[in-house]
MILO-972167 format. One line per 8 residues: their letters; for each residue x negated, y negated, z negated of C-alpha. Coordinates in steps of 0.001 Angstrom, whole numbers, plus 524288, in hexadecimal, padded with zeros to 5 digits. Layout:
BEGIN
A) X/Y/Z  ...
***
This chain:
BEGIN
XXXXXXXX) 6EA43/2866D/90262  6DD12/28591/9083B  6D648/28CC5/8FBE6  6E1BB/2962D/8FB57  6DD4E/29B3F/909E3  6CF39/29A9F/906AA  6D2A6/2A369/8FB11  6DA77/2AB8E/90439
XXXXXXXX) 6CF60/2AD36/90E4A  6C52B/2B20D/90352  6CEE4/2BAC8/8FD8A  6D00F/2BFE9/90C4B  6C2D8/2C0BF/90F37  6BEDA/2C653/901C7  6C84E/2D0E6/90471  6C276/2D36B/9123D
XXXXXXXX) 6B45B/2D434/90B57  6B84C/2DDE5/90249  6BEEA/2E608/90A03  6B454/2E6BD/913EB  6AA35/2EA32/908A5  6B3C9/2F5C0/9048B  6B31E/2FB00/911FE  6A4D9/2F829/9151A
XXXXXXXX) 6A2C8/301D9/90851  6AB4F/30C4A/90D02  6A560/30C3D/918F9  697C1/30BA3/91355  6997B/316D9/90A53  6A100/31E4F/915D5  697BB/31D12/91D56  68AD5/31F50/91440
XXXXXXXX) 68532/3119C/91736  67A00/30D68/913F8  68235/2FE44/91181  68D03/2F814/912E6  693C1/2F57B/92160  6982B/2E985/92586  6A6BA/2E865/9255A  6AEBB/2DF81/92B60
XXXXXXXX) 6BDA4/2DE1E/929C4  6C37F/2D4C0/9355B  6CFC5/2D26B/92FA4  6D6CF/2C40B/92C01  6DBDB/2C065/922AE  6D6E5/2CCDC/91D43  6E14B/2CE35/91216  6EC7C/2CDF7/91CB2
XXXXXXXX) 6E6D6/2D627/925C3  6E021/2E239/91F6E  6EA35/2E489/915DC  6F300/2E72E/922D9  6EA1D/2F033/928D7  6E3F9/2E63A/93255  6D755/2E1B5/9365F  6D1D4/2DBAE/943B7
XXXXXXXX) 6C476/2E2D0/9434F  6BB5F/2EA31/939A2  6ADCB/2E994/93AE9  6A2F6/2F449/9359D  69647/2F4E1/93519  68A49/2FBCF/92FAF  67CD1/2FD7C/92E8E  673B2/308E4/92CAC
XXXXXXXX) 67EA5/31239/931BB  67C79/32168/932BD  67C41/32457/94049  67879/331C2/9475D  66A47/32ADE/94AF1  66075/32BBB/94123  6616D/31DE6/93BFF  66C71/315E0/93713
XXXXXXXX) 67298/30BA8/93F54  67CED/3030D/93F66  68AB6/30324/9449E  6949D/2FAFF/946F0  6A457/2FCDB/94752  6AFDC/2F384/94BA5  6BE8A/2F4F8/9498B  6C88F/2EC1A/94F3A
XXXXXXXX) 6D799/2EBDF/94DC5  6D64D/2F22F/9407C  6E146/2F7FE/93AD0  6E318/300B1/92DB3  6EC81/30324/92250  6F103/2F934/91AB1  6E6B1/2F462/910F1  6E036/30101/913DC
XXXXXXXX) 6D253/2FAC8/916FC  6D268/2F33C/90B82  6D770/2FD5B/900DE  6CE1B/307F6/90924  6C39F/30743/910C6  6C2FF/31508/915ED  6D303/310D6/91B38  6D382/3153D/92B64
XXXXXXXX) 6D365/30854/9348B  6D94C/30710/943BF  6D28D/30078/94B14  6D650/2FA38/9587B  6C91B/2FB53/95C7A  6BB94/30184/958F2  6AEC9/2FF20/95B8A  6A07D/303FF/9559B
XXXXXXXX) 69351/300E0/9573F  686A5/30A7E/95466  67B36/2FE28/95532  66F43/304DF/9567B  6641E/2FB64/953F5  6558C/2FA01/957FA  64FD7/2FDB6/94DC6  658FF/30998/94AD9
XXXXXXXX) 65675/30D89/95BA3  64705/30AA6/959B1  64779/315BA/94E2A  64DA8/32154/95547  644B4/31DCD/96114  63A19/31E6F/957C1  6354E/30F17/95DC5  6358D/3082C/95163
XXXXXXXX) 631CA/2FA56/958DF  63D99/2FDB7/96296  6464D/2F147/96532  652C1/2F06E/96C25  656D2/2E473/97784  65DDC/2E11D/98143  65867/2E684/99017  65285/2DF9D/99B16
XXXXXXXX) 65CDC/2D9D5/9A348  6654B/2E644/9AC05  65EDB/2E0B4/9B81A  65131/2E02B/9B4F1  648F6/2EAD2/9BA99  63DBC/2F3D1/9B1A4  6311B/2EB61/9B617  626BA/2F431/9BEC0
XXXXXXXX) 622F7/300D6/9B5B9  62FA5/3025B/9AD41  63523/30EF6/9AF3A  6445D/310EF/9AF7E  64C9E/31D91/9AC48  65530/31B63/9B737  661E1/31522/9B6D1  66891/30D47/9AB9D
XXXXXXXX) 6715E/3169B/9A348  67882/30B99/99D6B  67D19/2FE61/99E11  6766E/2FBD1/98FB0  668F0/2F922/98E21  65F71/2F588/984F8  6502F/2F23F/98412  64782/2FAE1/97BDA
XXXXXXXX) 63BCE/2F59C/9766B  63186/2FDF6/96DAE  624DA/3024B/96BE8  62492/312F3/971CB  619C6/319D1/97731  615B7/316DE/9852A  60A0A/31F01/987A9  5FF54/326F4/98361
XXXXXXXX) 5F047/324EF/98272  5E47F/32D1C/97B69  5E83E/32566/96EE5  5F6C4/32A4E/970FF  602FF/32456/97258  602E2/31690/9767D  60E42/31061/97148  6149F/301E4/978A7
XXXXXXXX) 61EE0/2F8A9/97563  62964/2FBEE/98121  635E0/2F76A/9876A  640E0/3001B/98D22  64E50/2FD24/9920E  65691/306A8/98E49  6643D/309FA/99114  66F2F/30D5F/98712
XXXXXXXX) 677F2/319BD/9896D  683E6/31DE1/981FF  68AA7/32C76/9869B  69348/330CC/97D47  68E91/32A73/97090  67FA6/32F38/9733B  677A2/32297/975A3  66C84/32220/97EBB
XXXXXXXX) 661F7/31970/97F16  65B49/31BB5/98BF1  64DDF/31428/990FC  64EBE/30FD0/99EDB  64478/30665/99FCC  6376E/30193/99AFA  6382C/2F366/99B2B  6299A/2EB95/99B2F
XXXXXXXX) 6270E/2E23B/98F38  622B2/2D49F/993B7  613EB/2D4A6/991C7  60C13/2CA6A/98C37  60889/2BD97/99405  5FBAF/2C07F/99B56  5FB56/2CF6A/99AA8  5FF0F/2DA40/9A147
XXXXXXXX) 60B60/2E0A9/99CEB  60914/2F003/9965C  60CD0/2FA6A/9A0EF  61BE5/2FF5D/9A07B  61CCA/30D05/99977  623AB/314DB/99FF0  63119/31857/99CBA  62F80/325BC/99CCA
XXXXXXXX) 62512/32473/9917D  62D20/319A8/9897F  63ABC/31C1D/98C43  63CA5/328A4/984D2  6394A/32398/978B5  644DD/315D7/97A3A  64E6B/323C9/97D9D  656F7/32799/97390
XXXXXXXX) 66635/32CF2/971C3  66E0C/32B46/96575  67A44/32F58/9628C  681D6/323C5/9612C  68FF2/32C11/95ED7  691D7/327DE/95366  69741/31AA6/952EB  6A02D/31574/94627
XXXXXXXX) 6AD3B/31AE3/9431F  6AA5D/32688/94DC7  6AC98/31D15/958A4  6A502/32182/965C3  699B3/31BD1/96B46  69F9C/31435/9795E  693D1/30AE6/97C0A  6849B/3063C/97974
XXXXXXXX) 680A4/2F7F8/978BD  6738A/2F09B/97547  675AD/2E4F6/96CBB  668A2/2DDCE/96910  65FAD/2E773/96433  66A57/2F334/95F5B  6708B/2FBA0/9688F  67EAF/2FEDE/966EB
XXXXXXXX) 6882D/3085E/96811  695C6/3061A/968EB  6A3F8/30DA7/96981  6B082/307D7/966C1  6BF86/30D8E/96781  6CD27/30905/9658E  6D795/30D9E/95C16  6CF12/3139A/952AD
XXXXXXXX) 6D229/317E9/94367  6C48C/31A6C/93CDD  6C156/316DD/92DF2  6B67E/30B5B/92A89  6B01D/315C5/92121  6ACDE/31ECF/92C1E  6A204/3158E/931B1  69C6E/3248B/935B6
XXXXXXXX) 6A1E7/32C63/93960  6A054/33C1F/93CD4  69A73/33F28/94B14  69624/34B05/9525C  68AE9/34D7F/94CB7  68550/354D0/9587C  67AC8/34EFA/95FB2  67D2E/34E95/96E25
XXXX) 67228/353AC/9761F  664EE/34B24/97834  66963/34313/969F4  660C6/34628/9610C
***
């Protein structure tokens, strides 16, 4: 009996595998990936449900996804409460799903943000503490714009001499705005970096010198399977945006999906 379920549970998960593969290529060549997305199939035991037209969640994710910004990133989509026609997932890929619940993720990373600001050396962290004040010389915007926040470090130019530009390794806080899909990335701050032990600290650029070039807006409308962009988020060194929605019919293939392609005014 024990080998019999053993048997039972590779058959299962072998069938799970394969299915996920299937889909992973439809999306892939949907899509016009570059490789395969991760699929994942919550469903158990798989044979019972998905046959039925159940699963508990579906899981997708890819790399190196076109996006309206000039380089690829990627994105992220979750499906819970998964419903669909009987053995329709399995016999097609490209089959519509219901799902409960929705939710997608555009994860824009360091690296990917350091290009399009043109600070190759740019890295992303988590901000001072909210109740810590700019030390003497840092220059502020005005008010925070938003409850997210995030600590920009690179090297941009910070003045000028006979030589030319003099170019500094500097830290900004900056705050995160989402209006309508259009993400804003907005210095506030320039935050001092610790000197060495025994000298003097380098002077604080000011942020009207530095800020500028930490600014940028992207149009972040875009999100997998058409869902709308509801919320930004910093999570190590990527930033994040987020939308979610319930009772939705989409299918896996359409990863992208069609958008306005008019640029709102000031997104370049």
């Amino acid at each position: 009996m024990a080998a019999l379920l053993a048997l039972l549970v590779v058959v299962d998960f072998g069938a799970a595998i394969a299915t996920e593969y299937r889909v992973s290529r439809a999306v892939r060549d949907t899509a016009a990936l570059g490789s395969d997305p991760e699929v994942s199939i919550s469903a158990f035991p798989f044979l019972w449900s998905v046959p039925r037209g159940h699963a508990s969640a579906i899981t997708v994710s890819a790399q190196d996804v076109p996006t309206p910004i000039a380089y690829r990133t990627t994105v992220q989509a979750r499906f819970t409460g998964v419903g669909f026609p009987d053995d329709g997932i399995i016999s097609d890929p490209r089959t519509t799903i219901h799902a409960e619940h929705a939710t997608a993720s555009w994860v824009i990373g360091q690296t990917t943000l350091g290009r399009l600001l043109g600070v190759p050396d740019l890295e992303v962290s988590e901000p001072p503490a909210a109740e810590d004040a700019p030390h003497a010389g840092a220059l502020t915007y005005g008010p925070p714009l938003s409850a997210h926040r995030v600590l920009l470090t690179g090297t941009v130019q910070t003045s000028a001499d006979e030589s030319g530009p003099v170019r500094s390794p500097v830290s900004v806080v900056a705050y995160l705005v989402l209006d309508k899909g259009i993400l804003s990335i907005v210095p506030s701050a320039v935050w001092p970096r610790p000197g060495a032990p025994g000298i003097d600290p380098e002077p604080v650029p000011s942020i009207e010198v530095v800020g500028p070039q930490f600014a940028i807006t992207i149009d972040a409308r875009a999100l997998p399977y058409g869902l709308d962009a509801t919320r930004v988020l910093s999570a190590g060194t990527n930033i994040i945006v987020q939308g979610d929605a319930a009772d939705v019919q989409v299918r896996l293939t359409e990863l992208v999906t069609a958008t306005d392609t008019t640029s709102p005014e000031g997104v370049g």
